[in-house]
C-alpha positions in Angstrom: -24.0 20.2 -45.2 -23.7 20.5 -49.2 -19.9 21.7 -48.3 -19.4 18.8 -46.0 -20.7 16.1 -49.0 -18.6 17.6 -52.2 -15.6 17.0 -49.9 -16.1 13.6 -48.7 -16.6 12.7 -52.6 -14.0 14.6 -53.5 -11.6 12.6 -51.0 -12.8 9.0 -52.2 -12.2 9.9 -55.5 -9.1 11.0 -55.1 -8.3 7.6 -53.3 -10.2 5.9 -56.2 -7.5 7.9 -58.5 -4.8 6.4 -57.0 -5.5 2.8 -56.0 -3.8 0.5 -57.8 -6.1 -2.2 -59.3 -5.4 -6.0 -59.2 -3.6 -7.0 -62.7 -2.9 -3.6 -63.7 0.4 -3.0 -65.6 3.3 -1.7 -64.1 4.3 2.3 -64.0 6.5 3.0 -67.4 9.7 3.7 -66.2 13.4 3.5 -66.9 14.7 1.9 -63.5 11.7 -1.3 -63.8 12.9 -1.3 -67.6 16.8 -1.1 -66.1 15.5 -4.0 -63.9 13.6 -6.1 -66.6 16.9 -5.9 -68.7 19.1 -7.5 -66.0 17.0 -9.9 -65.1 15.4 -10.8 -69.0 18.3 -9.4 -71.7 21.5 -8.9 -69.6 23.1 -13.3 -70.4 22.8 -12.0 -74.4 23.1 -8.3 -74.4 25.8 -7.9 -71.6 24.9 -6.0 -67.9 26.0 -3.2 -69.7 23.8 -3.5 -72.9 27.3 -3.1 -75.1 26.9 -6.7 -76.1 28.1 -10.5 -76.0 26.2 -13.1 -77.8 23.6 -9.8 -78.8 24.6 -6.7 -80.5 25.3 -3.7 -78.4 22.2 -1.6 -78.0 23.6 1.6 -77.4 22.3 4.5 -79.9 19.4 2.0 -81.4 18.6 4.0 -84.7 14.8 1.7 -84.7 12.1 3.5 -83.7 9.8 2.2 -80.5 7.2 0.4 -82.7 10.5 -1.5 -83.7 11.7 -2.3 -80.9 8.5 -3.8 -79.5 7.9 -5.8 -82.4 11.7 -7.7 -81.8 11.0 -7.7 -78.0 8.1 -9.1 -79.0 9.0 -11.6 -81.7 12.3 -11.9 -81.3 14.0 -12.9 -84.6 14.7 -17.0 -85.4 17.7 -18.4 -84.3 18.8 -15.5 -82.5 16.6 -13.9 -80.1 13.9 -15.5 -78.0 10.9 -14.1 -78.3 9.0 -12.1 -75.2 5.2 -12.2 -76.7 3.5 -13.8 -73.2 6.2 -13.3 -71.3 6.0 -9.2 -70.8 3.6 -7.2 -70.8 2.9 -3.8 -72.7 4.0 -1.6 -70.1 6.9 -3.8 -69.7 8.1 -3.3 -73.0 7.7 0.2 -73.1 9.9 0.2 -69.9 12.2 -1.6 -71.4 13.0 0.5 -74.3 12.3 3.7 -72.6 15.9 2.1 -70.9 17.0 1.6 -74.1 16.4 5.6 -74.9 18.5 6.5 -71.5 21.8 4.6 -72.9 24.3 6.6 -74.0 
């Protein structure tokens, strides 16, 4: 019997674990920060992220807390600012992206 009830909690926490909560963040990952990039970055920065009206972004020499803070802020007059529009785990998707470009 003691068996039989260690199991049974043992299996709803493991669901527990691994249920995703109503307004939790997105997974960190390059292909959703690949995705938020086309869709949010892409008419300044180029598909490509070599640049148009943006510089190119390839080989960023800023470090993360950087990053975040322009994502974030943007800078007057030249980049729109993100702060409402993505979340924290969106932005660290986003530049774990920028870290895959070669």
């Amino acid at each position: 019997m003691r068996t039989f009830y260690f199991v049974g909690i043992s299996a709803i926490l493991a669901v527990i674990a691994n249920a995703q909560i109503p307004g939790d963040s997105p997974p960190i990952s390059i292909q959703s920060g690949r995705a938020l990039f086309l869709k949010n970055c892409a008419h300044c920065h180029g598909a490509d992220a070599h640049g148009d009206e943006g510089p190119d972004l390839h080989g960023l020499d800023w470090t993360d807390r950087q990053i975040a803070i322009r994502i974030r802020n943007g800078k007057k007059g030249e980049m729109t600012a993100f702060d409402g529009k993505l979340q924290t785990n969106e932005i660290k998707s986003l530049i774990a992206y920028l870290r895959s470009l070669k």
